[in-house]
C-alpha positions as CSV (number, residue, x, y, z in Angstrom):
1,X,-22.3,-6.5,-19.9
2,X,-19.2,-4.5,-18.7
3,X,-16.5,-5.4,-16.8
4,X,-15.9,-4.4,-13.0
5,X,-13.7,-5.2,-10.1
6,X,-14.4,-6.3,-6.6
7,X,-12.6,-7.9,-3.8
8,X,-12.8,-9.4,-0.3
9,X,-10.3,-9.6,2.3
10,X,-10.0,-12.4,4.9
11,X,-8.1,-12.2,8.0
12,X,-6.8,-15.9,7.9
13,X,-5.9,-15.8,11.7
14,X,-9.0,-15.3,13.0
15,X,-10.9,-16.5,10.5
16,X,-13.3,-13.9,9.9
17,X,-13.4,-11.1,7.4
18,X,-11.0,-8.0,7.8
19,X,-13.5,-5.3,8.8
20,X,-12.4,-1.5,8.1
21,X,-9.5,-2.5,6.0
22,X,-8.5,0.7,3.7
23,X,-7.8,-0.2,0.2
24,X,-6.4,2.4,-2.4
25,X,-6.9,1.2,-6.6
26,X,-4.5,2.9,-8.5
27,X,-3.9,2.7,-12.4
28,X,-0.6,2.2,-13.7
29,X,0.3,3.8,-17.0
30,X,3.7,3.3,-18.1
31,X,6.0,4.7,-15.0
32,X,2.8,6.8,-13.9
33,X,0.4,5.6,-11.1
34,X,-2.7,7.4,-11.3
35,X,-5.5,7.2,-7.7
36,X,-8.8,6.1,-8.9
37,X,-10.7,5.5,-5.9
38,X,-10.1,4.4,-2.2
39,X,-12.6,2.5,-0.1
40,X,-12.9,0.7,3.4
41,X,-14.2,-2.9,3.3
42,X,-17.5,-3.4,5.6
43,X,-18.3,-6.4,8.0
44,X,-18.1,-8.9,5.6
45,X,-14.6,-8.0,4.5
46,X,-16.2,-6.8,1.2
47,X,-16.2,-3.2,-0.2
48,X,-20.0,-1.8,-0.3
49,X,-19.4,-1.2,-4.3
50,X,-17.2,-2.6,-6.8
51,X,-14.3,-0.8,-6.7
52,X,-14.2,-0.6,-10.0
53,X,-18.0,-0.3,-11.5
54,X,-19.1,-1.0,-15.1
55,X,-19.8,2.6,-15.8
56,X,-15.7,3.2,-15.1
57,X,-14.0,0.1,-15.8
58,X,-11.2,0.2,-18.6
59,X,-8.9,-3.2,-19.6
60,X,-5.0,-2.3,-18.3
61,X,-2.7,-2.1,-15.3
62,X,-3.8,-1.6,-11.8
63,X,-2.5,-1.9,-8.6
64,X,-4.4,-2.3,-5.3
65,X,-2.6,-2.0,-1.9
66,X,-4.3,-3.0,1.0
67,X,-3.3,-1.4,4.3
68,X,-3.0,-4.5,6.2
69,X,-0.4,-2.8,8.8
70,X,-3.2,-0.4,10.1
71,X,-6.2,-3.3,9.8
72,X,-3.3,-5.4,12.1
73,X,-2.8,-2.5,14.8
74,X,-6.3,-1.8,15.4
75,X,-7.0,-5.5,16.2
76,X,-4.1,-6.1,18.0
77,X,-3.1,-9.3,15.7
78,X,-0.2,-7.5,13.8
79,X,2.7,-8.5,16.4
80,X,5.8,-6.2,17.3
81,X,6.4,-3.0,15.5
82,X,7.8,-3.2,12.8
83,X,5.0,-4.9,11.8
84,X,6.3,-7.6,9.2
85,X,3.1,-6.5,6.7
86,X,2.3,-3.2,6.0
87,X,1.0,-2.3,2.8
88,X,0.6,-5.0,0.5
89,X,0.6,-3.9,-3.2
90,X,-1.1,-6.3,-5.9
91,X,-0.3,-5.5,-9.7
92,X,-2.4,-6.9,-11.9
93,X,-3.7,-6.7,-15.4
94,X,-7.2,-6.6,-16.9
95,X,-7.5,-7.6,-20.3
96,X,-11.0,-8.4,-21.2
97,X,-13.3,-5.7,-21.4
98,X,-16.7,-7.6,-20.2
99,X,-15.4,-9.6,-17.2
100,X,-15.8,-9.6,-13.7
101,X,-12.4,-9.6,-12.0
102,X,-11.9,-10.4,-8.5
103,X,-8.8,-10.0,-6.3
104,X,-9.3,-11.4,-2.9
105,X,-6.8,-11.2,-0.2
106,X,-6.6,-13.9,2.4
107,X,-4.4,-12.0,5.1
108,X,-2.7,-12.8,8.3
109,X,0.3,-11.2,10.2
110,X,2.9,-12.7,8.6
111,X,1.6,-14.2,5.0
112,X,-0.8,-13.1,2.3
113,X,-1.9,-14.6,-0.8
114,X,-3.8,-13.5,-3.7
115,X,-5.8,-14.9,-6.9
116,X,-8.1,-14.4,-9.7
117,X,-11.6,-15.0,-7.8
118,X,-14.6,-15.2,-9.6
């Protein structure tokens, strides 16, 4: 089996998934900080495919950012503009080759946290 990556995002406020949340993947290289793919998560606050799939997943640096600050607008939950979250930038690291590594964002207008989800 090969590694992937997937995600969900929860919008802690309401307590449902964030629907239509964009969320860019890049891979970081040294100073460089390469786009490999951006998606949209669907209904369940899930993307429709990892975002990261088996036949393109290599251990290393990555970073998603989720654009919370546009998700937060477009439901009216993000409060006064500036918004205090915008886009929220995860680095991480993925070291072993055949796992399934999952970042989930738990999200509200004025916190976030992450973790390694399974």
């Amino acid at each position: 089996m090969a590694g992937y990556l997937t995600t969900h995002v929860l919008d802690t406020a309401t307590g449902l998934p964030a629907s239509g949340l964009r969320i860019v993947l890049y891979r970081l290289t040294g100073e460089a900080r390469d786009k490999i793919v951006e998606m949209e998560t669907n209904s369940d606050g899930r993307t429709d495919s990892p975002i990261l799939p088996q036949d393109s997943f290599e251990t290393g640096q990555y970073e998603l950012v989720f654009h919370a600050g546009d998700y937060l607008r477009r439901t009216g939950n993000g409060g006064e503009e500036p918004l205090f979250l915008d886009q929220i930038p995860i680095r991480f690291g993925m070291a072993d080759s055949e796992a399934h590594y999952h970042v989930p964002l738990l999200l509200s207008p004025y916190s976030f946290s992450t973790y390694r989800g399974s």
